[in-house]
DOMARTI-133598 format. One record per residue (C-alpha): residue number from 1; residue in three letters; z, y, x. Coordinates in pm, whole numbers, always signed. Example, Ala and Ser with C-alpha at 12.3 -4.5 7.8 and 13.67 -1.06 7.14 Angstrom:
<recs>
+-------+------+--------+--------+--------+
| tikol | fido |     up |  north |   east |
+-------+------+--------+--------+--------+
|     1 |  ALA |   +780 |   -450 |  +1230 |
|     2 |  SER |   +714 |   -106 |  +1367 |
+-------+------+--------+--------+--------+
</recs>
This chain:
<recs>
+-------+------+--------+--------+--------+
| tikol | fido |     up |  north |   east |
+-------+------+--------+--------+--------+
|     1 |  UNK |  +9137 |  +8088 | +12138 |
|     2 |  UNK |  +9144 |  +8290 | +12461 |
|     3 |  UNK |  +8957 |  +8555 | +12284 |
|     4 |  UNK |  +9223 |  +8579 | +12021 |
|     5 |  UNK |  +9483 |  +8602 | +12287 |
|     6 |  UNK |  +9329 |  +8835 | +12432 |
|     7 |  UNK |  +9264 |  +9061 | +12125 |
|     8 |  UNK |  +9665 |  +9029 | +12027 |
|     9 |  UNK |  +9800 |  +9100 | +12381 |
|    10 |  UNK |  +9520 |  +9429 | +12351 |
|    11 |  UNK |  +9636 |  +9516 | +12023 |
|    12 |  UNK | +10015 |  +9477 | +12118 |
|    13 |  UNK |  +9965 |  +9703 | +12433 |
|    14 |  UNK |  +9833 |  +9932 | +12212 |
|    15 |  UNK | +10121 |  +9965 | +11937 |
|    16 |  UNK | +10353 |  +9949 | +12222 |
|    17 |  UNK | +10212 | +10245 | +12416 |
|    18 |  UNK | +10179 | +10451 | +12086 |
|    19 |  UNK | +10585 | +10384 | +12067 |
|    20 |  UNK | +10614 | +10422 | +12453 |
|    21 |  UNK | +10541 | +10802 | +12362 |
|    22 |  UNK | +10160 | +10779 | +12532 |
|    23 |  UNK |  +9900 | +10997 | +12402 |
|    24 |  UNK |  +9914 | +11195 | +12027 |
|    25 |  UNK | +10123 | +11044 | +11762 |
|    26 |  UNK |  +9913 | +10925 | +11468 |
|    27 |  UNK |  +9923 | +11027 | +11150 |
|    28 |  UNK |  +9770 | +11084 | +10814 |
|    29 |  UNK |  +9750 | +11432 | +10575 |
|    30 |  UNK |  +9578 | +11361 | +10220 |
|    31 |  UNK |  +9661 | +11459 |  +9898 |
|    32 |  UNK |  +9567 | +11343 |  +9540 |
|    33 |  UNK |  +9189 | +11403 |  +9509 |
|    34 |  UNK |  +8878 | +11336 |  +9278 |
|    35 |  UNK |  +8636 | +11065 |  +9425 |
|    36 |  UNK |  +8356 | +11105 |  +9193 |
|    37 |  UNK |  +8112 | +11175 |  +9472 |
|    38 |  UNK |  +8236 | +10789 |  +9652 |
|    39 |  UNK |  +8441 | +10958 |  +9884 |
|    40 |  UNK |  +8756 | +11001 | +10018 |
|    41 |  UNK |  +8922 | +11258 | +10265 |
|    42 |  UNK |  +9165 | +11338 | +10446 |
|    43 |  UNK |  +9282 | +11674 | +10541 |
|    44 |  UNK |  +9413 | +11542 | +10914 |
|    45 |  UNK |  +9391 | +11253 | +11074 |
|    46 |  UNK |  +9596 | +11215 | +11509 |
|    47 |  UNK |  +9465 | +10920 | +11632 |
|    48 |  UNK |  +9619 | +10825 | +12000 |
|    49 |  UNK |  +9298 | +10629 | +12098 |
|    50 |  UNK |  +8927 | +10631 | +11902 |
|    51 |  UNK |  +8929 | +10420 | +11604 |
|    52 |  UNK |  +8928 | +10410 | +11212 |
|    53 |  UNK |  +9076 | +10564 | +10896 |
|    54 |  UNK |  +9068 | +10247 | +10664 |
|    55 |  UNK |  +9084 | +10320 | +10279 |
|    56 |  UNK |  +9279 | +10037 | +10136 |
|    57 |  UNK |  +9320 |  +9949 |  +9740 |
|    58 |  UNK |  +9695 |  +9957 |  +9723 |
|    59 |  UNK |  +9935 |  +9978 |  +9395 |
|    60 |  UNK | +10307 | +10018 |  +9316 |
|    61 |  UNK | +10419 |  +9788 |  +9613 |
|    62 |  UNK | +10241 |  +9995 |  +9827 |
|    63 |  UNK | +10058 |  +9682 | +10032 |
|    64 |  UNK |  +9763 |  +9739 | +10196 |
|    65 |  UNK |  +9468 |  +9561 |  +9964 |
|    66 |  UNK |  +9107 |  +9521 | +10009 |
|    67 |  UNK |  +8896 |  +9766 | +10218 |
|    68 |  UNK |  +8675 | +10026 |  +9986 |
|    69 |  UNK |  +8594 | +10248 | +10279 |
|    70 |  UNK |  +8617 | +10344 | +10647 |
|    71 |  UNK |  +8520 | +10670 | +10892 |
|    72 |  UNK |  +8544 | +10655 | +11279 |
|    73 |  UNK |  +8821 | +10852 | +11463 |
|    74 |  UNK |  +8808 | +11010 | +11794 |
|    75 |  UNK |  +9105 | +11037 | +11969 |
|    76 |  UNK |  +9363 | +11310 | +11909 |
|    77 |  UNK |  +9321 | +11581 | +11613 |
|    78 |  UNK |  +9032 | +11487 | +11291 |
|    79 |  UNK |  +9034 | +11739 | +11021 |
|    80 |  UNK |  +8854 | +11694 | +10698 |
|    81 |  UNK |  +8777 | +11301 | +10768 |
|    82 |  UNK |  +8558 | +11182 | +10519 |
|    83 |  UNK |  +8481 | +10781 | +10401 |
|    84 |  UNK |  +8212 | +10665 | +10186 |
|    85 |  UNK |  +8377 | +10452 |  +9938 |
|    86 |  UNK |  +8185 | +10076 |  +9954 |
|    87 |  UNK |  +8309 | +10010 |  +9540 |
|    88 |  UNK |  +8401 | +10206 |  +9255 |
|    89 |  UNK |  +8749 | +10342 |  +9245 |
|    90 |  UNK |  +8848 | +10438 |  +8886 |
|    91 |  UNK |  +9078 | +10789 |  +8801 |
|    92 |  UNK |  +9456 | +10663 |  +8872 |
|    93 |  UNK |  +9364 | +10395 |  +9152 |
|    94 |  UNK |  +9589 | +10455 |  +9443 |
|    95 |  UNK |  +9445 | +10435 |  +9780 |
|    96 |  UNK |  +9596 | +10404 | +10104 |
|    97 |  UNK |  +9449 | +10602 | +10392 |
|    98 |  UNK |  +9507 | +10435 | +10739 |
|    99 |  UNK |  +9479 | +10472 | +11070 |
|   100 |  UNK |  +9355 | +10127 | +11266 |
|   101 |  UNK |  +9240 | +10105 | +11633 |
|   102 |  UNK |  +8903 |  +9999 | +11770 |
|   103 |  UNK |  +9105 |  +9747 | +12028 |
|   104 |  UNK |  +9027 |  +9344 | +11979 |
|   105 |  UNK |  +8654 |  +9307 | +11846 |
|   106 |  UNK |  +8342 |  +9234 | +11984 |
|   107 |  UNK |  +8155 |  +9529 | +11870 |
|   108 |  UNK |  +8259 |  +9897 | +12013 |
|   109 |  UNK |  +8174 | +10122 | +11754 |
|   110 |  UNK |  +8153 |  +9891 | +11479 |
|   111 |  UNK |  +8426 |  +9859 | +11206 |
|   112 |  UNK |  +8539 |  +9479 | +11198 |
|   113 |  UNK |  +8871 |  +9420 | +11029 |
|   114 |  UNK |  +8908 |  +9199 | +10748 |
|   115 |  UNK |  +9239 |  +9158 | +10567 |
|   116 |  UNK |  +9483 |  +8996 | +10819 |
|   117 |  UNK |  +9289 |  +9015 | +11089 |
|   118 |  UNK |  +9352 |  +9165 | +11446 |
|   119 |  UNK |  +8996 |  +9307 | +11526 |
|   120 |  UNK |  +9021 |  +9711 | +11518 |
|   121 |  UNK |  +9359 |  +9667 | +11299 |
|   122 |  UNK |  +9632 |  +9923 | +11183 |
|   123 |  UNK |  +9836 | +10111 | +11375 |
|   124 |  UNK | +10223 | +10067 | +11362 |
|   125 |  UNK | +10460 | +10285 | +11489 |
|   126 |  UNK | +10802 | +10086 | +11508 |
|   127 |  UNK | +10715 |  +9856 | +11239 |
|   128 |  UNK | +10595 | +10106 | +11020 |
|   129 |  UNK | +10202 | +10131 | +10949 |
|   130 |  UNK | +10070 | +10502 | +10991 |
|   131 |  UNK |  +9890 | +10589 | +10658 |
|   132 |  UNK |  +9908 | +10835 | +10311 |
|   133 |  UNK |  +9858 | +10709 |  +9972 |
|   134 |  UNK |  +9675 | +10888 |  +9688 |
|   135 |  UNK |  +9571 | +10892 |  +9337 |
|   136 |  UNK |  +9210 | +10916 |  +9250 |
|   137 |  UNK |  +9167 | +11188 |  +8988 |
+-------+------+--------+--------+--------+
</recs>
């Protein structure tokens, strides 16, 4: 439990640091793309700290869904940030592109968030999770 504790109180610095004004705001630039070759890009992703762009399943409701993909972030500017998709995504599957930290797990370097969890999770910036959504083509 003190673990968890820990990992929440990191995680809650974190957000409140990236609203505090500290380091680069994050963001996300993609656009519609084809994902044939299993992956995804983005054209830019800020990051304020290292950590992950997350490819989510998403839909019409625009929640974040299941994780198809991931690519490490170094902190400040990433252009052309590319993820290997894990699963097939189809022509007209939207996708959410996110950025998550690295704060909370056990492994640096290692991508370990699982829907609903707090190890390396997203980003908000007041209340508002930092991602882009696209269409496969």
């Amino acid at each position: 439990m003190k673990t968890l504790n820990t990992a929440l109180a990191l995680f809650v610095a974190a957000t409140d640091a990236f609203a505090a004004g500290h380091g680069p705001t994050p963001s996300v630039e993609a656009g519609n793309q084809s994902v044939e070759n299993g992956v995804v890009s983005a054209d830019m992703v800020v990051a304020a700290e290292n950590g992950w762009m997350v490819v989510h399943r998403t839909d019409a409701a625009m929640k974040p869904g299941p994780v198809v993909g991931y690519a490490p972030l170094r902190m400040g500017d990433n252009v052309d940030v590319a993820a290997i998709l894990t699963e097939d995504v189809a022509s007209g599957d939207m996708l959410m592109l996110m950025v998550h930290s690295e704060a909370g797990g056990i492994v640096t370097g290692g991508f370990e968030y699982t829907l609903g969890a707090v190890e390396d999770g997203p980003i908000r910036i007041d209340g508002e999770l930092v991602m882009a959504v696209i269409t496969a083509e």
